[in-house]
KELO-487180 format. One record per residue (C-alpha): residue number from 1; residue in one letter; y negated, x, z negated. Coordinates in steps of 0.05 Angstrom, whole numbers, plus 5000, padded with zeros to 4 digits. Layout:
<atoms>
nr = NUM | rest = A | py = Y | px = X | pz = Z
...
</atoms>
This chain:
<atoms>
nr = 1 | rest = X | py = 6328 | px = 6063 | pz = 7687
nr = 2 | rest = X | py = 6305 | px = 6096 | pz = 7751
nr = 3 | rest = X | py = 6256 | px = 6045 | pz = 7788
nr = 4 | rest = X | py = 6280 | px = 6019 | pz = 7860
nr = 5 | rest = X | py = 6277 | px = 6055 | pz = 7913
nr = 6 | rest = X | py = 6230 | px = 6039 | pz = 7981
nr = 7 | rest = X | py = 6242 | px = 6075 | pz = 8039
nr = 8 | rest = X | py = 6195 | px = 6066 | pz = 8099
nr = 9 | rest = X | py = 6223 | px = 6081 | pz = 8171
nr = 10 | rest = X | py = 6158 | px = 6091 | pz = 8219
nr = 11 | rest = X | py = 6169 | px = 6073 | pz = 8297
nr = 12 | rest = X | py = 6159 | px = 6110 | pz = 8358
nr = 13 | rest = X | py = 6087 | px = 6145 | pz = 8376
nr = 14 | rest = X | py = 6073 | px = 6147 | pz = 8302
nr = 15 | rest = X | py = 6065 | px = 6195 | pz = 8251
nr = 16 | rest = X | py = 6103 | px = 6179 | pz = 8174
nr = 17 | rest = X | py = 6030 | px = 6191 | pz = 8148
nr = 18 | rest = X | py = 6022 | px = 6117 | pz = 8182
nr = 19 | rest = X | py = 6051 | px = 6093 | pz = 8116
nr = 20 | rest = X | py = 6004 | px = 6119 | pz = 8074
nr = 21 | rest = X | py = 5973 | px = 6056 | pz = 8060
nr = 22 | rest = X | py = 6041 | px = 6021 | pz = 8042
nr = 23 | rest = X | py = 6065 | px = 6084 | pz = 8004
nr = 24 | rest = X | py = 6006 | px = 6070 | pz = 7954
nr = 25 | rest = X | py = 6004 | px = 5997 | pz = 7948
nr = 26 | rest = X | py = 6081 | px = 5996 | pz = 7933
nr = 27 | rest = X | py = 6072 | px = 6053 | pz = 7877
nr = 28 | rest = X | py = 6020 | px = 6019 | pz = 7842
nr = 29 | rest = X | py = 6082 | px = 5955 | pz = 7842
nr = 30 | rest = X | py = 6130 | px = 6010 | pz = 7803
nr = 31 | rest = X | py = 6167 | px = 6024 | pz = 7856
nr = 32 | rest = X | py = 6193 | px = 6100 | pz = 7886
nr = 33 | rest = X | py = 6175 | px = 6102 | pz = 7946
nr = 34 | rest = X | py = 6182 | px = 6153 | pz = 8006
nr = 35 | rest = X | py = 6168 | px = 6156 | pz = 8080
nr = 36 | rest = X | py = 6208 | px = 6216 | pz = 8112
nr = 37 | rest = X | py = 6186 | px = 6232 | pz = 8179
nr = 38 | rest = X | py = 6237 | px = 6234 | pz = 8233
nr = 39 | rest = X | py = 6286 | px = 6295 | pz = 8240
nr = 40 | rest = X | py = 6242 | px = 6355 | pz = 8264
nr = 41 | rest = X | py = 6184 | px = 6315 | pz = 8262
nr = 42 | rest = X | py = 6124 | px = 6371 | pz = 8235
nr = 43 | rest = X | py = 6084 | px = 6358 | pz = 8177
nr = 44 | rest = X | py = 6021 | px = 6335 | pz = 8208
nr = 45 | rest = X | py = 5993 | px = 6291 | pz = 8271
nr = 46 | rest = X | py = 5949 | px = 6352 | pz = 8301
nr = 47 | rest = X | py = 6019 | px = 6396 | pz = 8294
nr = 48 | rest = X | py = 6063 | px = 6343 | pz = 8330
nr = 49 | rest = X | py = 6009 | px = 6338 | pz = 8379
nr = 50 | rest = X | py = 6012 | px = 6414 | pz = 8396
nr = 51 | rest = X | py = 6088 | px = 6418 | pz = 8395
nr = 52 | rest = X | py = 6106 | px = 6351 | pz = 8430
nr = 53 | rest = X | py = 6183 | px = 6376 | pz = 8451
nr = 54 | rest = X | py = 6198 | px = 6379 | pz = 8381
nr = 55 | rest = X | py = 6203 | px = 6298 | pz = 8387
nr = 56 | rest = X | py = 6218 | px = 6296 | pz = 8473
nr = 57 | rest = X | py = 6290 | px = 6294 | pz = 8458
nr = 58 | rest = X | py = 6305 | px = 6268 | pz = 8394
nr = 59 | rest = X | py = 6356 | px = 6200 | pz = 8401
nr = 60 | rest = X | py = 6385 | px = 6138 | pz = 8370
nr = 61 | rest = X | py = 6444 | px = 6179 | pz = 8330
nr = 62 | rest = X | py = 6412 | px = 6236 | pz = 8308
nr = 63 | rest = X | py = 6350 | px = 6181 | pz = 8281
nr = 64 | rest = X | py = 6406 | px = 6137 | pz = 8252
nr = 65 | rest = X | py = 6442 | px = 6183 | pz = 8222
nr = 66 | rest = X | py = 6386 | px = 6222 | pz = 8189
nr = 67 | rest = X | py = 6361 | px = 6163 | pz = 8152
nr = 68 | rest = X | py = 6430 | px = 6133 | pz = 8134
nr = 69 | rest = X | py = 6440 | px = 6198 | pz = 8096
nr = 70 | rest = X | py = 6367 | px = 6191 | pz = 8063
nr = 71 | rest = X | py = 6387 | px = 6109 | pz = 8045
nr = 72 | rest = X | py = 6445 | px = 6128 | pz = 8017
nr = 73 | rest = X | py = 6429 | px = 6194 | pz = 7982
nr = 74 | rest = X | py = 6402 | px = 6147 | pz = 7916
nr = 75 | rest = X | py = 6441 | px = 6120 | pz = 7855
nr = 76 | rest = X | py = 6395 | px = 6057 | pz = 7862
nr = 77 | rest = X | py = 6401 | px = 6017 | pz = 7935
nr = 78 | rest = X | py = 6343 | px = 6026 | pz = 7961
nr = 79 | rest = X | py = 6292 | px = 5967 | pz = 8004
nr = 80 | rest = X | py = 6282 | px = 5995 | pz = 8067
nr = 81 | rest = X | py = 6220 | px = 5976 | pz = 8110
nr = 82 | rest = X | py = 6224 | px = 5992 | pz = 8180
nr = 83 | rest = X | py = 6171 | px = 5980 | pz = 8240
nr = 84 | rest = X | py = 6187 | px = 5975 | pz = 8315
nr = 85 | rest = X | py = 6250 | px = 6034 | pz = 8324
nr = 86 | rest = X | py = 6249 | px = 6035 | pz = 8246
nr = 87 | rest = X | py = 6256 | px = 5959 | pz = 8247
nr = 88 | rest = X | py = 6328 | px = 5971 | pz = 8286
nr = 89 | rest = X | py = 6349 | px = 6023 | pz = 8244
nr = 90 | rest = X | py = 6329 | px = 5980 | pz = 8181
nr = 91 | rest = X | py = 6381 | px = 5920 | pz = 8209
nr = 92 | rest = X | py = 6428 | px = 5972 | pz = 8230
nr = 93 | rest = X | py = 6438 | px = 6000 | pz = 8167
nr = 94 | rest = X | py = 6421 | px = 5939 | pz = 8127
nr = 95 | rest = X | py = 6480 | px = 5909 | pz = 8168
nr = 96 | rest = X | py = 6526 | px = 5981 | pz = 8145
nr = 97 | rest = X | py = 6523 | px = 5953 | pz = 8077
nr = 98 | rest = X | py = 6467 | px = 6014 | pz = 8064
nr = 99 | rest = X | py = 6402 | px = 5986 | pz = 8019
nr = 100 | rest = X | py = 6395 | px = 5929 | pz = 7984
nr = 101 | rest = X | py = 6345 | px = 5890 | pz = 8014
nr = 102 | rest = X | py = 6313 | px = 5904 | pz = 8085
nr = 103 | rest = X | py = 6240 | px = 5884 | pz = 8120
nr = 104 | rest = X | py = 6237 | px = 5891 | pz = 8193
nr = 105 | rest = X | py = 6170 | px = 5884 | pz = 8224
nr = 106 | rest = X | py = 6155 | px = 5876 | pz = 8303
nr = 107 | rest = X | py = 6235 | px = 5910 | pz = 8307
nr = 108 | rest = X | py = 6246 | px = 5946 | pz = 8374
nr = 109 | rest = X | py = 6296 | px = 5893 | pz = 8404
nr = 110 | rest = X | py = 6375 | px = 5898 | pz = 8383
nr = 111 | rest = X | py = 6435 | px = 5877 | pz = 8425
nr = 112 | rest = X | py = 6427 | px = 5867 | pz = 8497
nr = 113 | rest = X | py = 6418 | px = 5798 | pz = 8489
nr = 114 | rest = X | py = 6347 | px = 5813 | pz = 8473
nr = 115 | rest = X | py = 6334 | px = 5876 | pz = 8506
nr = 116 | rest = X | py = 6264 | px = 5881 | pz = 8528
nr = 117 | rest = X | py = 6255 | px = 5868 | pz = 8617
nr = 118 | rest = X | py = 6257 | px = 5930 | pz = 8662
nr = 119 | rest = X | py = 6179 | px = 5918 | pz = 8668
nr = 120 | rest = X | py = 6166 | px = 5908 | pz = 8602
nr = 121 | rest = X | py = 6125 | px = 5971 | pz = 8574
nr = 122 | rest = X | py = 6137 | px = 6018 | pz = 8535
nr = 123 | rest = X | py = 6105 | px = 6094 | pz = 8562
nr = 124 | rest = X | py = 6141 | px = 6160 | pz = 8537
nr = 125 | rest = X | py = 6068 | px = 6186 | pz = 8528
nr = 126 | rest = X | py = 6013 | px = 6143 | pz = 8484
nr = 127 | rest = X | py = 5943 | px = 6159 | pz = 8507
nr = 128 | rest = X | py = 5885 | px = 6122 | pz = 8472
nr = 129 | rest = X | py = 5877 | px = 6075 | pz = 8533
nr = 130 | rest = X | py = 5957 | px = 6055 | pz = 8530
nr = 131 | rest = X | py = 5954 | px = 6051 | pz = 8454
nr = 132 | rest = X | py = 5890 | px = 6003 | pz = 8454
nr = 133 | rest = X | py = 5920 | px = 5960 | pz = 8501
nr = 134 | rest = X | py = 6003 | px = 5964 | pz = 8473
nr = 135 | rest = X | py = 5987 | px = 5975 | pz = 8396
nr = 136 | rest = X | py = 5923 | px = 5953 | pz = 8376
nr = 137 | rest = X | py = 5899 | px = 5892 | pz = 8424
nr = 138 | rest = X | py = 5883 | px = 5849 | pz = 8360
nr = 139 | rest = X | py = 5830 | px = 5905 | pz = 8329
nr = 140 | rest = X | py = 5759 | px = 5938 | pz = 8355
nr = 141 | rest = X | py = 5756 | px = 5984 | pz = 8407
nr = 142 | rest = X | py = 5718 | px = 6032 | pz = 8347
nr = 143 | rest = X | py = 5786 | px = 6013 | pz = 8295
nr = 144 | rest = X | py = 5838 | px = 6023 | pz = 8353
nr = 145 | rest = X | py = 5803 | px = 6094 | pz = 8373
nr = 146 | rest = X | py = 5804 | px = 6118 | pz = 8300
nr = 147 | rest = X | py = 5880 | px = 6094 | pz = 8285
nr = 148 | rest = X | py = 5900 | px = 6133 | pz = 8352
nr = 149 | rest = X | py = 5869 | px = 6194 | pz = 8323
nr = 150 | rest = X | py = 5892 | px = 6181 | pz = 8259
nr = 151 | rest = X | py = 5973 | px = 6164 | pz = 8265
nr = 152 | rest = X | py = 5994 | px = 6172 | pz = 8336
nr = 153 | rest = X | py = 6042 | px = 6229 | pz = 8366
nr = 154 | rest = X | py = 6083 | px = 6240 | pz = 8432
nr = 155 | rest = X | py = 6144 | px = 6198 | pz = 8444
nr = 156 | rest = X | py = 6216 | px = 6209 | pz = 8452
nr = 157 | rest = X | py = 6241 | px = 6196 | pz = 8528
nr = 158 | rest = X | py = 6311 | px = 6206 | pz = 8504
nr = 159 | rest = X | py = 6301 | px = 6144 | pz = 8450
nr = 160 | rest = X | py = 6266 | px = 6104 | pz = 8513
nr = 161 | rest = X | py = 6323 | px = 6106 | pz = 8558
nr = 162 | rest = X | py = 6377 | px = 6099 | pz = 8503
nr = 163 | rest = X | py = 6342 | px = 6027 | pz = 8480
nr = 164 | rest = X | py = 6342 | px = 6009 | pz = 8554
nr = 165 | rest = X | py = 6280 | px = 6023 | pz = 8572
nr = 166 | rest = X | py = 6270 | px = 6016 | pz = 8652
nr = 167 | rest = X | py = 6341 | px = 5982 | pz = 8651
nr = 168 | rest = X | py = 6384 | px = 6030 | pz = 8630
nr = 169 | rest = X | py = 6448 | px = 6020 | pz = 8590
nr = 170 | rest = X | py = 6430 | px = 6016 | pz = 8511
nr = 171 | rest = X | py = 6459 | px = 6053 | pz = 8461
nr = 172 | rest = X | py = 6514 | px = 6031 | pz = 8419
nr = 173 | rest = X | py = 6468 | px = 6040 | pz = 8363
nr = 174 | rest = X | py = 6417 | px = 5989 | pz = 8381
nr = 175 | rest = X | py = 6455 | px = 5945 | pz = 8357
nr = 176 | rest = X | py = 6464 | px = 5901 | pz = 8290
nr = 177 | rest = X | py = 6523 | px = 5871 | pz = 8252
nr = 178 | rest = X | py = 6482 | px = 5808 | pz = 8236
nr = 179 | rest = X | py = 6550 | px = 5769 | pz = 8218
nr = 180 | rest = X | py = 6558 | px = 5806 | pz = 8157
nr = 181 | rest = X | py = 6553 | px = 5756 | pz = 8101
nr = 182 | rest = X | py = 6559 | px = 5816 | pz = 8047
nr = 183 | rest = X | py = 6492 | px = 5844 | pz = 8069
nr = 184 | rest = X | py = 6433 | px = 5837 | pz = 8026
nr = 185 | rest = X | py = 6380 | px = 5797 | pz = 8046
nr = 186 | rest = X | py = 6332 | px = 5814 | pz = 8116
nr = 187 | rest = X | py = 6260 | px = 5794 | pz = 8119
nr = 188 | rest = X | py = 6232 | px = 5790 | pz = 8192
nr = 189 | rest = X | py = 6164 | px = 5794 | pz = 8216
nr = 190 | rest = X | py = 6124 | px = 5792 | pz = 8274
nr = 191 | rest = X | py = 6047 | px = 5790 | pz = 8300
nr = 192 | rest = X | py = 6033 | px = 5741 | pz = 8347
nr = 193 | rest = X | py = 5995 | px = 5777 | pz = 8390
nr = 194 | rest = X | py = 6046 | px = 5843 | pz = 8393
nr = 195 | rest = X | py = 6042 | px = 5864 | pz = 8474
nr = 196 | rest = X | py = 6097 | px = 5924 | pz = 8456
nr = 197 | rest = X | py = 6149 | px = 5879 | pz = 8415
nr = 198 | rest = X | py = 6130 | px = 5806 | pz = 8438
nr = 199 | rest = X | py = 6138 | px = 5753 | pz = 8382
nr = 200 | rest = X | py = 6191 | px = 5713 | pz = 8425
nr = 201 | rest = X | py = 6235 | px = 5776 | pz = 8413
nr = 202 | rest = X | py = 6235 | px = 5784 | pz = 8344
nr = 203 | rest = X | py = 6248 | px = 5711 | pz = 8344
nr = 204 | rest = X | py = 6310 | px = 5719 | pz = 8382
nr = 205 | rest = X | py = 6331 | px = 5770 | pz = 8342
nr = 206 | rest = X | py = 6326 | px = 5720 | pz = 8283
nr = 207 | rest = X | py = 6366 | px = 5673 | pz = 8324
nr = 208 | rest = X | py = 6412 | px = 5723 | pz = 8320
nr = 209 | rest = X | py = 6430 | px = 5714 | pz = 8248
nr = 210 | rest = X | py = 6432 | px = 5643 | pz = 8247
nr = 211 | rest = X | py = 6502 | px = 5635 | pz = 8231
nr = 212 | rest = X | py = 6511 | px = 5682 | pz = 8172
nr = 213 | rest = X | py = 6502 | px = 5656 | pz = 8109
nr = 214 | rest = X | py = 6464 | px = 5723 | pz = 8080
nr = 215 | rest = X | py = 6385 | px = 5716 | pz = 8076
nr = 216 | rest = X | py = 6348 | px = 5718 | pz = 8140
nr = 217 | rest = X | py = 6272 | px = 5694 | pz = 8135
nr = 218 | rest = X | py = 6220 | px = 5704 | pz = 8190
nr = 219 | rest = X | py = 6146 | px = 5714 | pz = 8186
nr = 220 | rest = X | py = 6103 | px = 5697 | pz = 8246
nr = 221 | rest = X | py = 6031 | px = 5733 | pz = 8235
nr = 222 | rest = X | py = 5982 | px = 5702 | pz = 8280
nr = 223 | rest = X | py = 5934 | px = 5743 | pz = 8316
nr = 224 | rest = X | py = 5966 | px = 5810 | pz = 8294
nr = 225 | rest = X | py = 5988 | px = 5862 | pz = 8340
nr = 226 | rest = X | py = 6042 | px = 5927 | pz = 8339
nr = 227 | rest = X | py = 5986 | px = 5957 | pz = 8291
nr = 228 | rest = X | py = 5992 | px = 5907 | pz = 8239
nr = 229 | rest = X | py = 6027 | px = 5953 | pz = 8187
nr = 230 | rest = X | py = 5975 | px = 6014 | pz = 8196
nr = 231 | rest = X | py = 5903 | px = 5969 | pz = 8217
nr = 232 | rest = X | py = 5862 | px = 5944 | pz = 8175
nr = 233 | rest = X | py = 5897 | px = 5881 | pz = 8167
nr = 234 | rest = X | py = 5959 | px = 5917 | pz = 8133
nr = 235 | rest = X | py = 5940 | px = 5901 | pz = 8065
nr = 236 | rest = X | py = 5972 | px = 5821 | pz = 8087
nr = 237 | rest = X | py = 6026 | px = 5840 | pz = 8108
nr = 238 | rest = X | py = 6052 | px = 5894 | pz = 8054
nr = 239 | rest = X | py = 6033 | px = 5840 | pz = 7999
nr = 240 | rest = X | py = 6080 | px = 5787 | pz = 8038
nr = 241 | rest = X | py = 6131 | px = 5836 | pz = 8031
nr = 242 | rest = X | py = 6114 | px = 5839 | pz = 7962
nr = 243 | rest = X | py = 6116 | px = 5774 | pz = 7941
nr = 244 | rest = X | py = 6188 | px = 5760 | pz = 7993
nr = 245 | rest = X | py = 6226 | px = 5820 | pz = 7959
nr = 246 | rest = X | py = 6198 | px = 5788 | pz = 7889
nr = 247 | rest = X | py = 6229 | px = 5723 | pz = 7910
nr = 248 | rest = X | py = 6285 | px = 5750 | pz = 7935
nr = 249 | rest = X | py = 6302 | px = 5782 | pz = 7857
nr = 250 | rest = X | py = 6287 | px = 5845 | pz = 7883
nr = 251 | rest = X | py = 6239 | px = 5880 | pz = 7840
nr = 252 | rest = X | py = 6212 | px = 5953 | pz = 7814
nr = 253 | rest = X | py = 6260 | px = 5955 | pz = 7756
nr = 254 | rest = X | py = 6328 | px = 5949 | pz = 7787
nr = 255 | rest = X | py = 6354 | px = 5932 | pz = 7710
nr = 256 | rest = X | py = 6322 | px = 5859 | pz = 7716
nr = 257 | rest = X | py = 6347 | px = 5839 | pz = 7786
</atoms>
């Protein structure tokens, strides 16, 4: 029997080598796990750096898309684990009927009900300064210049305006069938402290759900920020998810679910 799948969805102004971490500590569970980058997205930080219109125009469809055909490409369901944009497309999906099981942490916000204000912010471009202050408030100075360094890449303005950043009209895609009963179960989590994704939006998300009868749990971390799945505190959070998907019956080998 072919161990269950994990895919990890990375969010905007980050490389997939931000899952590194994860990738390693849900191996050493049993479980097969891959983080694909993002359609065009080169193979390193340093090379996304130099060629930053590979990513400029890259939206919600083509993103969607490209990892609905990755989800559904195995003969086991995969768990998929999305952060910020990857936390929308891990509902989104999740909602499709695509993976078993789904973990969406500090989710970029879905349905307009919970779009983020005009003035809320979210930059195109993620310089140290922005990323210390937006990503990594809850860390050092010394931790948040080495993750920056580490993980992050330029942004997508086409993604920006098509979640409604600056008011514009969202995408249909940033949006979730939470109402689907059929759905396997969701799992999510927030950090307290998160200035990019607030924790009162990921809680109104999870309002969202409160009528279906499918699993919907939500995880408050205190004193975590947007860099809680790549900071040093990451090892907390990936063993939560560990111990939910456990609970949930969802474990390495799909045979004893």
């Amino acid at each position: 029997m072919n161990p269950t799948p994990v895919v990890f969805i990375h969010g905007a102004w980050l490389h997939a080598s931000s899952w590194e971490s994860w990738k390693e500590r849900f191996s050493s569970f049993g479980f097969a796990v891959c983080a694909p980058g993002w359609p065009g997205e080169p193979a390193t930080v340093g090379e996304a750096r130099r060629r930053p219109e590979t990513l400029h125009e890259l939206g919600l469809d083509a993103l969607t898309d490209h990892y609905a055909r990755i989800v559904r490409s195995f003969d086991t369901p995969p768990v998929i684990v999305g952060h910020s944009v990857g936390g929308l497309i891990a509902q989104h999906l999740l909602g499709a009927n695509a993976g078993c099981a789904a973990v969406a942490i500090a989710p970029a916000p879905v349905d307009h009900a919970t779009a983020l204000a005009p003035g809320d912010p979210w930059p195109v471009s993620m310089d140290a300064g922005r990323f210390r202050r937006l990503f990594a408030n809850a860390v050092t100075d010394q931790e948040s210049a080495e993750l920056f360094e580490r993980h992050v890449v330029p942004g997508s303005r086409r993604l920006l305006t098509e979640l409604g950043h600056g008011g514009a009209v969202r995408h249909p895609r940033a949006v979730v069938d939470h109402g689907n009963t059929g759905r396997g179960p969701l799992l999510l989590i927030s950090g307290q402290e998160d200035r990019l994704v607030p924790d009162h939006v990921t809680r109104a998300v999870y309002k969202l759900y409160g009528d279906s009868t499918a699993t919907s749990n939500l995880k408050q971390f205190p004193d975590r920020a947007h860099s809680l799945v790549l900071d040093s505190g990451w090892r907390a959070v990936a063993d939560y998810v560990l111990v939910w998907l456990a609970e949930q019956g969802v474990r390495a080998d799909p045979s004893k679910w």
